[in-house]
C-alpha positions in Angstrom: -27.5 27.4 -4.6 -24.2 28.6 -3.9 -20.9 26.7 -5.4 -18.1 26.6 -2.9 -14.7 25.4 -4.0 -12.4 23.8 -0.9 -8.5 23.7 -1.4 -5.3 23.3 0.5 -1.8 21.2 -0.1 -1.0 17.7 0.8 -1.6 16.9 4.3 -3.3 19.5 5.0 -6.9 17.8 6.2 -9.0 19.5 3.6 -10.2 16.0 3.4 -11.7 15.9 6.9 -12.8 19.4 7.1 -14.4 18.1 3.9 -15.7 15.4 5.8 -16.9 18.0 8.8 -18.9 19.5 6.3 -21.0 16.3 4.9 -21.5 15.6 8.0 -23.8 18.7 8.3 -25.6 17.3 5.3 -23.9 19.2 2.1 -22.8 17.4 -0.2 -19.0 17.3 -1.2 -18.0 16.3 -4.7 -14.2 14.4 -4.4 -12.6 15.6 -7.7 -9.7 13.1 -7.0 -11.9 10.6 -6.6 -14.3 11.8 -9.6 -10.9 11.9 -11.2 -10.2 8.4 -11.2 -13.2 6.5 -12.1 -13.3 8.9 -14.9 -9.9 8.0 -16.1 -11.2 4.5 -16.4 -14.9 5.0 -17.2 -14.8 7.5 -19.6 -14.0 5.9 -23.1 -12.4 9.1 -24.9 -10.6 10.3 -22.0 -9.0 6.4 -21.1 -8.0 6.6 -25.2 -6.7 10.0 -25.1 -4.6 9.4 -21.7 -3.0 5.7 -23.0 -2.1 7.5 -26.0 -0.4 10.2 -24.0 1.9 8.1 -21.6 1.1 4.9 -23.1 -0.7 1.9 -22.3 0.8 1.0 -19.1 -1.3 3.8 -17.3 -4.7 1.0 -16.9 -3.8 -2.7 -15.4 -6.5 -5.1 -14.6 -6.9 -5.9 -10.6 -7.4 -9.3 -9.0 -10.8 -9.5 -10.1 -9.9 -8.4 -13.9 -11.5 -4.8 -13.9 -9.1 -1.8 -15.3 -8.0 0.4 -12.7 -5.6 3.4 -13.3 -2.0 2.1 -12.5 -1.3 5.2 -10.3 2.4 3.8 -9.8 3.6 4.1 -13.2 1.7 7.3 -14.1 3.9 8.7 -11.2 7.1 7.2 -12.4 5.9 9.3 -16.0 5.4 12.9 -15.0 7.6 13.1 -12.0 9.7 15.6 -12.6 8.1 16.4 -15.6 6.3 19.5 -15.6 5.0 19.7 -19.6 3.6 16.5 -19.4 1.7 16.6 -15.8 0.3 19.8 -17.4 -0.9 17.6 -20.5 -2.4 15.0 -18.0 -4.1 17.6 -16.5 -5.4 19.6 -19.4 -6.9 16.2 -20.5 -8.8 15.4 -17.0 -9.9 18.2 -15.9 -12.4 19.4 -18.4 -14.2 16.4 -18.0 -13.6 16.6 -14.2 -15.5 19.6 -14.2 -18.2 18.6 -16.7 -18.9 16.0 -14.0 -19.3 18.0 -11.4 -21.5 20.8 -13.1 -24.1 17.8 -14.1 -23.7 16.3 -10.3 -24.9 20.1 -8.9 -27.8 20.2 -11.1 -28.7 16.9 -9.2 -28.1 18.5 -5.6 -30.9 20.2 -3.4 -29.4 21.8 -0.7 -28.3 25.7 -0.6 -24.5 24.8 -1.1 -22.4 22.1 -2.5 -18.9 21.9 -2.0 -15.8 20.6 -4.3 -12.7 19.3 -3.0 -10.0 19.9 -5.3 -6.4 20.6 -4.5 -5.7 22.5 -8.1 -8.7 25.0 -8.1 -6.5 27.9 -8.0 -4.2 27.2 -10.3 -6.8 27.7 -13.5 -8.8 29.8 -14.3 -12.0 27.9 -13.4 -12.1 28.9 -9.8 -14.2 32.0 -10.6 -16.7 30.1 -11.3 -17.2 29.1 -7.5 -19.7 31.6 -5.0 -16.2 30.9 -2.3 -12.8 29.4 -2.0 -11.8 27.9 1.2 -8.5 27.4 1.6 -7.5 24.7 4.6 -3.7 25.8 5.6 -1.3 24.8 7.9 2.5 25.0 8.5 4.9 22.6 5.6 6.5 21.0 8.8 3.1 19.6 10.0 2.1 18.8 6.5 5.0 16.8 6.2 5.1 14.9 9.1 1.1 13.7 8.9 1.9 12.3 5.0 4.7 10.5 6.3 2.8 9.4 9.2 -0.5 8.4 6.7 1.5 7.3 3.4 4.7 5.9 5.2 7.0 7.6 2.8 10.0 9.4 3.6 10.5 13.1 4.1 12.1 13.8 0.3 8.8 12.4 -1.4 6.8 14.3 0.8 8.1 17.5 -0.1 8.8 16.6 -4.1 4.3 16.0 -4.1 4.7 19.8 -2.1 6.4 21.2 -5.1 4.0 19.7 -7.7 1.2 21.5 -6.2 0.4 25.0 -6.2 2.0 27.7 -4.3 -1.3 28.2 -1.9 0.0 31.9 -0.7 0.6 33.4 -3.8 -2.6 32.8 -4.4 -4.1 34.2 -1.5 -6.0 37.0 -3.2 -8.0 34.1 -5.2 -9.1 32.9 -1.5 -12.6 34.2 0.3 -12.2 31.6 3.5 -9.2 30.2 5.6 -9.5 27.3 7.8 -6.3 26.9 10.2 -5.9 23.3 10.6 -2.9 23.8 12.9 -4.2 22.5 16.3 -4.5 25.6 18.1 -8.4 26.6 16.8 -11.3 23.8 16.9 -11.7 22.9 13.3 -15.8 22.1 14.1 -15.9 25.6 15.5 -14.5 26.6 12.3 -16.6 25.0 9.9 -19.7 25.6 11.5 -18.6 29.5 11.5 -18.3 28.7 8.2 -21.8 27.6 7.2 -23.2 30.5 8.8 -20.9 32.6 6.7 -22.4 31.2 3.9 -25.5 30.5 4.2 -25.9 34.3 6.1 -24.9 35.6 2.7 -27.3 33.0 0.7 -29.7 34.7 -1.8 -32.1 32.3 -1.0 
C-alpha cells in the first residue's frame, strides 16, 4: 500500500481532484475535516486548545452539541503567527495519529490525504508521493471569493497564512494544473497509472 499526500493553496480544487480520485474507489482521508471533529471529540486535545486561546474556541449549536467556533479562533491567530504555529503543533500530531490508524483500516493499493500543510513539516516524507494541485493566485482568488463571498483582501491574507507551494517544489513528486487549459480527469487518471505502475504490489 502506497501513502500519497495531496496539497495545494486555497482555491485551488485539491478538493475536487480529491473528489476525482474517490471516485475511482481510493479512499481520501480529509485532514481538515479529521481536524475538526478531533478538536471537539478528542478530550485532551479540546482541554489543551481552550487553555491555549481560551474557552470561547467550542460553542454549543442549535441542538446543544459543542462545535469548534471557527469565527473566533480566526479572530485569535489572525495575524498571529506564534500562536497559529501553537494551534497547529497541538492538532496535528493527533491529526496524523488518526490518519495512520484509518490506513491500517484501508484495503486498496493507495490511500490518499488531503492536507494543505503537508509540506510545511517534516512529516511529508513519510508519504510514497506528493501531489501538488496548482494554479495561478488570480484564479485562486477569484473562485474563494466566488465560493466563500468574501472580498479580495481576505482572500489573499488566508494566501499568506499558507505555505509558499513553489519554494517547496523540490518536496513535490506530482503536479496537477488545475488552470482550465488540461482535463483534470485526464490528469488524475494519468495519475493512478503513475502510481499504481510503480506499486510494489
Amino acid at each position: 500500500m502506497k501513502k500519497i499526500a495531496v496539497t495545494g493553496g486555497i482555491g485551488s480544487g485539491k478538493s475536487y481532484v480529491c473528489d476525482l480520485i474517490a471516485s475511482k474507489g481510493f479512499p481520501v482521508f480529509n485532514s481538515d475535516s479529521w481536524a475538526k471533529d478531533l478538536m471537539v471529540s478528542d478530550v485532551q486535545l479540546k482541554r489543551a486548545i481552550e487553555q491555549l486561546i481560551g474557552d470561547e474556541a467550542y460553542q454549543l449549536d442549535q441542538d446543544h452539541n459543542i462545535r469548534i467556533n471557527q469565527a473566533y479562533i480566526a479572530s485569535r491567530i489572525f495575524g498571529q503567527a506564534a500562536l497559529r504555529l501553537q494551534l497547529e503543533q497541538l492538532v496535528h500530531p493527533v491529526v496524523r495519529m488518526a490518519f495512520e490508524q484509518w490506513v491500517t483500516e484501508q484495503t486498496t493499493a493507495l490511500v490518499f490525504q488531503e492536507s494543505a500543510l503537508i509540506l510545511s513539516t517534516e512529516y511529508y516524507k513519510n508519504f510514497d508521493a506528493i501531489v501538488l494541485v496548482s494554479c495561478s493566485d488570480e484564479l485562486r482568488i477569484s473562485r474563494v471569493i466566488q465560493r466563500d463571498n468574501v472580498d479580495r483582501m481576505t482572500v489573499i491574507s488566508r494566501m499568506k497564512a499558507q505555505p509558499d507551494f513553489e519554494s517547496l517544489l523540490d518536496r513535490v513528486t506530482h503536479v496537477i494544473h488545475n488552470s482550465g487549459d488540461q482535463s483534470l480527469e485526464d490528469q488524475v487518471e494519468a495519475l493512478i497509472v503513475d502510481l499504481i505502475g510503480h506499486s510494489d504490489l
